[in-house]
C-alpha distance (Angstrom), angle and dihedral (degrees) to the residues before:
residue distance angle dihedral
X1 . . .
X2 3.49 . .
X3 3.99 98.2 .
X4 3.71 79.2 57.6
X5 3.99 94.4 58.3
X6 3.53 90.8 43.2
X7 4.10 90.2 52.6
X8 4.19 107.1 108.3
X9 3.73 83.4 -141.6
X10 3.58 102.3 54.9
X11 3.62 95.9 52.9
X12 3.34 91.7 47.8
X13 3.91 96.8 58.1
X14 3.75 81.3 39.1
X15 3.47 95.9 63.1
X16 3.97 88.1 38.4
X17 3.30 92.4 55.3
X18 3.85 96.0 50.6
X19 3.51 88.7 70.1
X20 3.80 93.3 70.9
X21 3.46 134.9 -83.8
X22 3.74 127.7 -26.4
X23 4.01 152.9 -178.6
X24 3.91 122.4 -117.4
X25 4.11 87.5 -113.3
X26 3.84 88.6 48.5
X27 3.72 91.2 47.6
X28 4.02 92.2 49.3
X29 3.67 96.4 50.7
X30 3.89 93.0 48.4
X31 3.86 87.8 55.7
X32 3.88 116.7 74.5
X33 3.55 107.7 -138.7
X34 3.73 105.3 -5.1
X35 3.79 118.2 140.4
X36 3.58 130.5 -120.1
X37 4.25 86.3 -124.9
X38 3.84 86.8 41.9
X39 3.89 98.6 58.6
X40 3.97 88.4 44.1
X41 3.45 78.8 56.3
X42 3.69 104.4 51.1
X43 3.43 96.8 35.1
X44 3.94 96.7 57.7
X45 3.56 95.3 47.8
X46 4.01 88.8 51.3
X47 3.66 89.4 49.0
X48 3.84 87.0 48.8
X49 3.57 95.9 51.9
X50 4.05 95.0 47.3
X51 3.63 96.0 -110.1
X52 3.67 98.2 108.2
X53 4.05 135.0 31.9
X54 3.56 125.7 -140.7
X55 3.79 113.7 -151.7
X56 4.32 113.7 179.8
X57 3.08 122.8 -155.1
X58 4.11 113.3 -151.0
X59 4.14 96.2 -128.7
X60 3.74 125.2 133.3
X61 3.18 92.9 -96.3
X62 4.05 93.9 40.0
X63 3.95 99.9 -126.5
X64 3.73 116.6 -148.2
X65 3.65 133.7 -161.3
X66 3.50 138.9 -165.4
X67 4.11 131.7 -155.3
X68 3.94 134.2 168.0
X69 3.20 110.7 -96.3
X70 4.09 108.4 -144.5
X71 3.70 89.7 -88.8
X72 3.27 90.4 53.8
X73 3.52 99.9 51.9
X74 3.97 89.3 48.9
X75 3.86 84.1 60.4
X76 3.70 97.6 46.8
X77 2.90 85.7 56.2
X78 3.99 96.0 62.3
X79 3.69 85.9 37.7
X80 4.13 90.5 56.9
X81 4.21 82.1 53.8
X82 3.44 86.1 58.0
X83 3.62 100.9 48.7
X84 3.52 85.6 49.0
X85 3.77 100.2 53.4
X86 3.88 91.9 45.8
X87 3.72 92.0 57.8
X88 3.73 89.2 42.4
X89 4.00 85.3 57.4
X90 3.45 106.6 27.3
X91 4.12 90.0 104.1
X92 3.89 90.4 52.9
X93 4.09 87.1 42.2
X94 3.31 97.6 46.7
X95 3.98 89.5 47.9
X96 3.62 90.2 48.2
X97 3.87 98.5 53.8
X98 4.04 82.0 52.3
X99 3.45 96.9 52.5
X100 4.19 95.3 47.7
X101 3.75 94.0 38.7
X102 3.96 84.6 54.5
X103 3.70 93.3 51.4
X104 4.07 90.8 43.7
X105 3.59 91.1 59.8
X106 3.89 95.0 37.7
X107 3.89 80.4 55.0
X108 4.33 92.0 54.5
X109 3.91 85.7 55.6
């Protein structure tokens, strides 16, 4: 389970989801640069693990939606903590990367 928490695109549909409920379509175009294959992917293995719920409707096209479950919602919000820290720290991260990247490349010379 932890891989999964530590997966960029399960957070992100985590934190998509926590916004309320939404459609597969709605989901892809509110995530830059995740793939059609990928949110299949992500999705599924939420579902799997109880933190989302899948409800189909039976449409031509089939619509699908997707909600936090109550597990999920206790994780997003762990994963909203997160976000929050990472934007407290990004100046101090950001600075930090600078500062060690400098010294690798001092280090090559």
């Amino acid at each position: 389970m932890l891989d999964r928490l530590g997966d960029k695109w399960t957070v992100l549909v985590v934190v998509e989801l926590a916004k309320g409920v939404r459609r597969f379509r709605e989901l892809e175009r509110a995530i830059p640069g995740i793939s059609q294959r990928m949110l299949t992917l992500t999705t599924k293995r939420l579902w799997r693990d109880g933190l989302v719920e899948r409800t189909v409707y039976p449409t031509i096209p089939p619509q699908v939606e997707y909600r936090l479950t109550p597990v999920g919602h206790s994780l997003a919000g762990m994963v909203n903590g997160l976000a929050d820290w990472s934007r407290e720290h990004k100046d101090a991260i950001a600075t930090a990367r600078a500062t060690w990247d400098a010294d690798q490349e001092a280090d090559r010379l």
